[in-house]
TORMAR-564225 format. One record per residue: residue number from 1; residue in one letter; x, y, z of N, C-alpha, C, O in turn. Coordinates in nm, 2 decimals, m for minus. Layout:
<firo NUM, A, <X, Y, Z>, <X, Y, Z>, <X, Y, Z>, <X, Y, Z>>;
...
END
This chain:
<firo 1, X, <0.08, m0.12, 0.00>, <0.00, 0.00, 0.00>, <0.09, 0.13, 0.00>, <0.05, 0.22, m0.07>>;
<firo 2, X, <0.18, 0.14, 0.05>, <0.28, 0.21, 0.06>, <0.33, 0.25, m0.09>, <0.28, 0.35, m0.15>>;
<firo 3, X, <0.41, 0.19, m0.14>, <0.43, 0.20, m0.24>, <0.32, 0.26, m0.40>, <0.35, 0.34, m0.49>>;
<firo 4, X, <0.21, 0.21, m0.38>, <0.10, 0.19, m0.44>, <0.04, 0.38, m0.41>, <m0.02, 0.43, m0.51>>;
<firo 5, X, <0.04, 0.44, m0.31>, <0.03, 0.58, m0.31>, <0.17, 0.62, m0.33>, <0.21, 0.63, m0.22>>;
<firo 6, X, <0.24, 0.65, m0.38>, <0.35, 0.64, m0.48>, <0.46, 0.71, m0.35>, <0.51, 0.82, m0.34>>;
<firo 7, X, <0.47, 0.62, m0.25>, <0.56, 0.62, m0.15>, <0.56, 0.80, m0.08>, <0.65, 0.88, m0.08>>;
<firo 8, X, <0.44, 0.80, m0.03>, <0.41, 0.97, m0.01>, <0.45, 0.94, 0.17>, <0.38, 0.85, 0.23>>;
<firo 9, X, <0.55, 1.03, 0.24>, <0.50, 0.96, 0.37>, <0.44, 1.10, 0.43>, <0.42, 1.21, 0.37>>;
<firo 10, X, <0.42, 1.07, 0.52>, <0.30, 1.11, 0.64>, <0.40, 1.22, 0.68>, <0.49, 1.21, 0.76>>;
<firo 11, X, <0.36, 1.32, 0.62>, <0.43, 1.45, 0.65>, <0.35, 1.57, 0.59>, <0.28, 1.57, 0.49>>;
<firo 12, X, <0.36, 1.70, 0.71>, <0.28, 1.80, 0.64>, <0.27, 1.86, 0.53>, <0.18, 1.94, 0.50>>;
<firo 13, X, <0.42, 1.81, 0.45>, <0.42, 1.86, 0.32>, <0.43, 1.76, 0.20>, <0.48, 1.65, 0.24>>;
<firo 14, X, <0.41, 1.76, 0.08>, <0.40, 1.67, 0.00>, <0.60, 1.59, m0.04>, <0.67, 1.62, m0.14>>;
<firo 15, X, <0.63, 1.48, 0.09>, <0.72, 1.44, 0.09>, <0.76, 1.26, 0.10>, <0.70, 1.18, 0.16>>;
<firo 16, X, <0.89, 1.25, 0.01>, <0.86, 1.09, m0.03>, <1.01, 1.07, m0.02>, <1.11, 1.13, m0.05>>;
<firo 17, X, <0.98, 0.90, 0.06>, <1.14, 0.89, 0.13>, <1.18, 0.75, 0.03>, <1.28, 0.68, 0.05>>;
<firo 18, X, <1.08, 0.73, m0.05>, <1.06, 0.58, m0.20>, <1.05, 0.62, m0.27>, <0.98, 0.72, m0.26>>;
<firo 19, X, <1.10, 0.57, m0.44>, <1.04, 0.55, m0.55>, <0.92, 0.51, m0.55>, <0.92, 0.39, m0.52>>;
<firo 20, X, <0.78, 0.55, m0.58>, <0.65, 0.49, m0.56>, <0.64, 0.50, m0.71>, <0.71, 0.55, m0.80>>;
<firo 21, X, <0.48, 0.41, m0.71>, <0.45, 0.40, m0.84>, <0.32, 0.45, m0.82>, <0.28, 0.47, m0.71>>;
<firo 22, X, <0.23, 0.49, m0.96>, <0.14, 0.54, m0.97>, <0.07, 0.42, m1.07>, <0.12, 0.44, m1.19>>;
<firo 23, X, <m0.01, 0.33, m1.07>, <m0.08, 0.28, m1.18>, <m0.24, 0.33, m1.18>, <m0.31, 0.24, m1.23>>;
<firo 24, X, <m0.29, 0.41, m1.14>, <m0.40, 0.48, m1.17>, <m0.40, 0.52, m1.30>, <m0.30, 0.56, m1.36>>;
<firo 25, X, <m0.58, 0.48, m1.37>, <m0.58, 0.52, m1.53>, <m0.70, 0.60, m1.51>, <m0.77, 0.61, m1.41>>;
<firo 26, X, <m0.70, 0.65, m1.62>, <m0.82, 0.78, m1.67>, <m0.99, 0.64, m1.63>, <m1.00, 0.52, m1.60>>;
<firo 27, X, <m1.08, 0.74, m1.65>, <m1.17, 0.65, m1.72>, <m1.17, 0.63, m1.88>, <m1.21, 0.53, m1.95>>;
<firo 28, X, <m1.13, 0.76, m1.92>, <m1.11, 0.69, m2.06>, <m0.99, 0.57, m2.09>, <m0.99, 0.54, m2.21>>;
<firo 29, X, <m0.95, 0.54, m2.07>, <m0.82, 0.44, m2.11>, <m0.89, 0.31, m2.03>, <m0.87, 0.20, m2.07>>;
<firo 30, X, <m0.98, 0.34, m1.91>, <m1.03, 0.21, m1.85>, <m1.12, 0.16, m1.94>, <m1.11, 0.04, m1.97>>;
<firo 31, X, <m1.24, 0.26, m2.01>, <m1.34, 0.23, m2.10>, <m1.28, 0.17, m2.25>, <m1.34, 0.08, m2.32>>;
<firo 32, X, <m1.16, 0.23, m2.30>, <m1.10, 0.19, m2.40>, <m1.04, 0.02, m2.39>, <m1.05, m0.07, m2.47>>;
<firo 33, X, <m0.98, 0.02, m2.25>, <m0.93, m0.10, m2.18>, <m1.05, m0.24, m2.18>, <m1.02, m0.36, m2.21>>;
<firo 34, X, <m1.18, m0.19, m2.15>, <m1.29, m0.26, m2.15>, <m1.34, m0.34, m2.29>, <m1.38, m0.45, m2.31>>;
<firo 35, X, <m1.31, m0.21, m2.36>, <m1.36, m0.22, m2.52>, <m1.27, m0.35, m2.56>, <m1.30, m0.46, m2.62>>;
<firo 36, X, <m1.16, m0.31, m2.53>, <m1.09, m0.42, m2.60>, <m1.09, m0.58, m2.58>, <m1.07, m0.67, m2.66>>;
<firo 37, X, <m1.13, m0.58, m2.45>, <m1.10, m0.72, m2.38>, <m1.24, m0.76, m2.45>, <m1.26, m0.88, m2.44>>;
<firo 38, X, <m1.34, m0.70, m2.51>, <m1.44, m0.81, m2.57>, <m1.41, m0.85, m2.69>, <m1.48, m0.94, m2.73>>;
<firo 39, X, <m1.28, m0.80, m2.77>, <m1.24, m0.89, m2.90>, <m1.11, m0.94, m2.89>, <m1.06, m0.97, m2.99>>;
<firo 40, X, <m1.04, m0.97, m2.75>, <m0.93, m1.05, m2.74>, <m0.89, m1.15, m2.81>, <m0.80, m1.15, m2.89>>;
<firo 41, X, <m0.99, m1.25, m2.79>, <m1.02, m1.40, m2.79>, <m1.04, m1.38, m2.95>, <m1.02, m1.48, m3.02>>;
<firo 42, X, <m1.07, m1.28, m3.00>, <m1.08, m1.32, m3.20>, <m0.92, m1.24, m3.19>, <m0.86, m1.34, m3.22>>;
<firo 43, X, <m0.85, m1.17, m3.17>, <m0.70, m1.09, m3.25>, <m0.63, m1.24, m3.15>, <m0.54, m1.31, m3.20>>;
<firo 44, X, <m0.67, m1.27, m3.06>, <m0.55, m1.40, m3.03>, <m0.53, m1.49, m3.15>, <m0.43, m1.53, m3.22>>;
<firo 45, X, <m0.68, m1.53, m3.13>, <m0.73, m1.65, m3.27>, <m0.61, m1.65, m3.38>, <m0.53, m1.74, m3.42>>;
<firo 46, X, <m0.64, m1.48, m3.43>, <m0.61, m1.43, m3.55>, <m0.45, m1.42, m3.55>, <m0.39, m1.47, m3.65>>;
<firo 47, X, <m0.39, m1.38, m3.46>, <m0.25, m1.39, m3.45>, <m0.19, m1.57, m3.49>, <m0.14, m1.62, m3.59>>;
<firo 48, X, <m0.23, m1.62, m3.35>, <m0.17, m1.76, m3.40>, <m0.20, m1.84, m3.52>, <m0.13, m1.93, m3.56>>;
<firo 49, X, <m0.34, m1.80, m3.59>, <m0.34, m1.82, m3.74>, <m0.24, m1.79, m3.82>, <m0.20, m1.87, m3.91>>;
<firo 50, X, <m0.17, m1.66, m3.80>, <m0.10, m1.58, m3.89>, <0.02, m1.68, m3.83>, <0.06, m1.74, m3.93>>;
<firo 51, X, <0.10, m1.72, m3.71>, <0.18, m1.81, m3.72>, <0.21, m1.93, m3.71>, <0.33, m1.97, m3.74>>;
END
């Protein structure tokens, strides 16, 4: 969890004693993210056809 709030520690000013990460997405990129996962299963198909 620590890390995951991009290592922010508990101080009155915005200060960080880690490299944190940030994986938070838009809702657009979640909805685009959504979009895709319903034609997976045909570009997989389609790929290992192709090799």
């Amino acid at each position: 969890m620590f890390l995951s709030t991009q290592a922010r520690d508990n101080a009155l000013h915005y200060q960080h004693s880690h490299i944190g990460y940030n994986y938070r997405m838009s809702n657009i990129v979640a909805g685009i993210g959504r979009g895709q996962m319903e034609v997976l299963n045909d570009r997989v198909e389609a790929r290992r056809k192709m090799h």
